[in-house]
N, C-alpha and C positions, 0 to 999 in steps of 0.2 A: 616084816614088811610094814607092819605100822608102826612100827617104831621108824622106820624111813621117812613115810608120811609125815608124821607130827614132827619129827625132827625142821625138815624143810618149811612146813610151814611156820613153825614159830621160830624159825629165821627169818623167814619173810614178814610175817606180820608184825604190829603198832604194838596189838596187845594178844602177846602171847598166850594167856592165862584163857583165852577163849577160843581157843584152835582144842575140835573136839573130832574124834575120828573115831567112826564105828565099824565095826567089819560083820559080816554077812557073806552066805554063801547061797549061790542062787546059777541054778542050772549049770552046776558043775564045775564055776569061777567061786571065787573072792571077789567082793566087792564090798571095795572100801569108800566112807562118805564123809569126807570132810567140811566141817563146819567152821566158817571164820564169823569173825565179828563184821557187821556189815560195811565199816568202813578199809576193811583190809583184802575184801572179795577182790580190787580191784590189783592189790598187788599182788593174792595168790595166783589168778587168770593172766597176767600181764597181758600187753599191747598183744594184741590180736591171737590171744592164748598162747601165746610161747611158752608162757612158763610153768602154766596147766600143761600144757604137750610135752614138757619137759620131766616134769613130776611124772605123768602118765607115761613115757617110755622109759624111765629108772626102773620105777613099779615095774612094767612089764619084763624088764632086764634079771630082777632081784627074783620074780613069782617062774622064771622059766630055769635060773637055776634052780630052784627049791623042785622044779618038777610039778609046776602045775600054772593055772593062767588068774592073771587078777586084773579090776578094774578101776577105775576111779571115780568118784563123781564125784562135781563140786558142787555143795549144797548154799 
């Protein structure tokens, strides 16, 4: 699943080389935190987060096969 993450985002982003994604497990999810460079925050979130809601229901899609729940944040 973070390989899903970092995939999309460094499709998205200017500068790929600074898309960082950490995972943590906290009250019985995954939750994953993705880091862009601060001029690319604006393509990972897109117009009125579509594209953060789009990342975050794959994720959700990919963590309910695998049998269990994950989160996303964008940092």
């Amino acid at each position: 699943m973070k390989e899903l993450i970092e995939y999309m985002a460094r499709s998205l982003a200017s500068d790929p080389d600074a898309v960082v994604v950490t995972e943590s497990m906290e009250d019985g999810r995954i939750v994953f935190r993705l880091q862009v460079a601060d001029e690319d925050k604006g393509k990972v979130i897109g117009r009125q987060g579509r594209v953060a809601q789009a990342m975050r229901t794959l994720l959700r899609v990919a963590a309910v096969k695998d049998g269990s729940q994950a989160v996303l944040e964008i940092v």
